[in-house]
C-alpha positions as CSV (number, residue, x, y, z in Angstrom):
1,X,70.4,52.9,72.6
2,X,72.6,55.1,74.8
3,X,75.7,55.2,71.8
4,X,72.8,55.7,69.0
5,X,71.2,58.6,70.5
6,X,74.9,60.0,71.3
7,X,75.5,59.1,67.7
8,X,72.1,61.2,66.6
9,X,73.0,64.4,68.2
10,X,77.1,64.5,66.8
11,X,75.5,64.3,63.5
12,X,72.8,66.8,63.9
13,X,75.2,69.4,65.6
14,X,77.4,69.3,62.1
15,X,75.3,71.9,60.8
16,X,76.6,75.7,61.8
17,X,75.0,78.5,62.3
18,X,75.5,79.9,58.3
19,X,74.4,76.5,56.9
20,X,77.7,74.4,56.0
21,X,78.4,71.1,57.6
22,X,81.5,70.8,59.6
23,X,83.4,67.3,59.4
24,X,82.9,64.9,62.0
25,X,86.4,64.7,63.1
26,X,86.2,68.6,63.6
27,X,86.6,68.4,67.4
28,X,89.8,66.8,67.1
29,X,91.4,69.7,65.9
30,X,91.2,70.6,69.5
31,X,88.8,72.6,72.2
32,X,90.1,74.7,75.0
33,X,89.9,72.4,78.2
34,X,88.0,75.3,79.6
35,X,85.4,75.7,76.9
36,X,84.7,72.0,77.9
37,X,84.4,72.6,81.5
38,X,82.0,75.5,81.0
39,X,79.9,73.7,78.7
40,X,79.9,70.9,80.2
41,X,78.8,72.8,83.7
42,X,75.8,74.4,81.5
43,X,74.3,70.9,80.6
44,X,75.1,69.0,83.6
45,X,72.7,71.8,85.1
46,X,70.2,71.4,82.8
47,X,70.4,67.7,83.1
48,X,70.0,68.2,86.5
49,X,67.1,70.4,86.3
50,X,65.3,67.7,84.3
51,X,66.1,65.0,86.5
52,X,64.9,67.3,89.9
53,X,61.3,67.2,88.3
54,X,61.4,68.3,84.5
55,X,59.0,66.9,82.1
56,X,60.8,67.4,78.9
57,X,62.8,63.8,77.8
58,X,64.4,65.4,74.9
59,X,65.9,67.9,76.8
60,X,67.0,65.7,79.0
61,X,68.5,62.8,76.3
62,X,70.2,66.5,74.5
63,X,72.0,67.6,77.7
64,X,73.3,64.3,78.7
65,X,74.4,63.6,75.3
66,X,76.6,67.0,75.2
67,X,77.8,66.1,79.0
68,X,78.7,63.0,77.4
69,X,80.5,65.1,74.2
70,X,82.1,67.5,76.9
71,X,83.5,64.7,79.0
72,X,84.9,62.3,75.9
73,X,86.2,65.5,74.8
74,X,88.5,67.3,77.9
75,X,89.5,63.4,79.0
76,X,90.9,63.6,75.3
77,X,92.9,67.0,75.4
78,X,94.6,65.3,78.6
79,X,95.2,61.8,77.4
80,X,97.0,63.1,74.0
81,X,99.4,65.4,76.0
Protein backbone atom coordinates (compact mmCIF):
# COMPACT_ATOMS: atom_id res chain seq x y z
CA UNK A 1 0.00 0.00 0.00
CA UNK A 2 2.97 2.17 1.07
CA UNK A 3 4.56 2.08 -2.91
CA UNK A 4 0.79 2.79 -4.33
CA UNK A 5 0.08 5.68 -2.32
CA UNK A 6 3.78 6.92 -3.12
CA UNK A 7 2.84 6.02 -6.64
CA UNK A 8 -0.63 8.27 -6.23
CA UNK A 9 0.92 11.47 -5.24
CA UNK A 10 4.09 11.41 -8.16
CA UNK A 11 1.23 11.28 -10.51
CA UNK A 12 -0.94 13.88 -9.08
CA UNK A 13 2.01 16.34 -8.58
CA UNK A 14 2.54 16.18 -12.69
CA UNK A 15 0.26 18.85 -13.00
CA UNK A 16 1.97 22.55 -12.72
CA UNK A 17 0.86 25.50 -11.60
CA UNK A 18 -0.32 26.85 -15.46
CA UNK A 19 -2.11 23.46 -16.26
CA UNK A 20 0.48 21.25 -18.37
CA UNK A 21 1.67 17.93 -17.17
CA UNK A 22 5.29 17.48 -16.71
CA UNK A 23 6.82 13.95 -17.59
CA UNK A 24 7.32 11.59 -15.02
CA UNK A 25 10.99 11.21 -15.40
CA UNK A 26 11.18 15.17 -14.96
CA UNK A 27 13.13 14.89 -11.70
CA UNK A 28 15.87 13.24 -13.27
CA UNK A 29 16.88 15.99 -15.07
CA UNK A 30 18.26 16.96 -11.70
CA UNK A 31 17.22 18.98 -8.27
CA UNK A 32 19.66 21.05 -6.26
CA UNK A 33 20.72 18.80 -3.21
CA UNK A 34 19.69 21.77 -1.19
CA UNK A 35 16.18 22.21 -2.61
CA UNK A 36 15.84 18.61 -1.36
CA UNK A 37 17.07 19.15 1.98
CA UNK A 38 14.85 22.13 2.48
CA UNK A 39 11.92 20.45 1.30
CA UNK A 40 12.44 17.65 2.70
CA UNK A 41 12.89 19.58 6.33
CA UNK A 42 9.40 21.32 5.53
CA UNK A 43 7.52 17.84 5.41
CA UNK A 44 9.42 15.93 7.83
CA UNK A 45 7.94 18.83 10.18
CA UNK A 46 4.72 18.48 9.13
CA UNK A 47 4.89 14.83 9.39
CA UNK A 48 5.94 15.35 12.63
CA UNK A 49 3.34 17.60 13.63
CA UNK A 50 0.72 15.00 12.57
CA UNK A 51 2.26 12.30 14.27
CA UNK A 52 2.69 14.56 17.83
CA UNK A 53 -1.24 14.68 17.84
CA UNK A 54 -2.70 15.76 14.34
CA UNK A 55 -5.90 14.42 13.22
CA UNK A 56 -5.58 14.88 9.54
CA UNK A 57 -4.33 11.25 7.79
CA UNK A 58 -4.09 12.74 4.46
CA UNK A 59 -1.83 15.21 5.47
CA UNK A 60 0.05 12.97 7.09
CA UNK A 61 0.16 9.99 4.02
CA UNK A 62 1.10 13.66 1.58
CA UNK A 63 4.09 14.63 3.75
CA UNK A 64 5.59 11.28 4.24
CA UNK A 65 5.10 10.59 0.68
CA UNK A 66 7.22 13.90 -0.36
CA UNK A 67 9.84 12.97 2.58
CA UNK A 68 9.86 9.79 0.76
CA UNK A 69 10.29 11.82 -2.90
CA UNK A 70 12.93 14.14 -1.14
CA UNK A 71 14.97 11.31 0.27
CA UNK A 72 14.90 8.91 -3.13
CA UNK A 73 15.75 12.04 -4.70
CA UNK A 74 19.12 13.70 -2.93
CA UNK A 75 20.36 9.83 -2.24
CA UNK A 76 20.07 9.96 -6.23
CA UNK A 77 22.07 13.30 -6.96
CA UNK A 78 24.87 11.52 -4.77
CA UNK A 79 24.87 7.93 -6.08
CA UNK A 80 25.11 9.16 -9.96
CA UNK A 81 28.19 11.40 -9.11
Amino acid sequence: RAMEAFAQYMHAHRQQANGEIRASSNWQKGIPLDDYMKSAWRHFFSAWKEHRGGKDQDVLVESLCALMFNIQGYLHEILRK
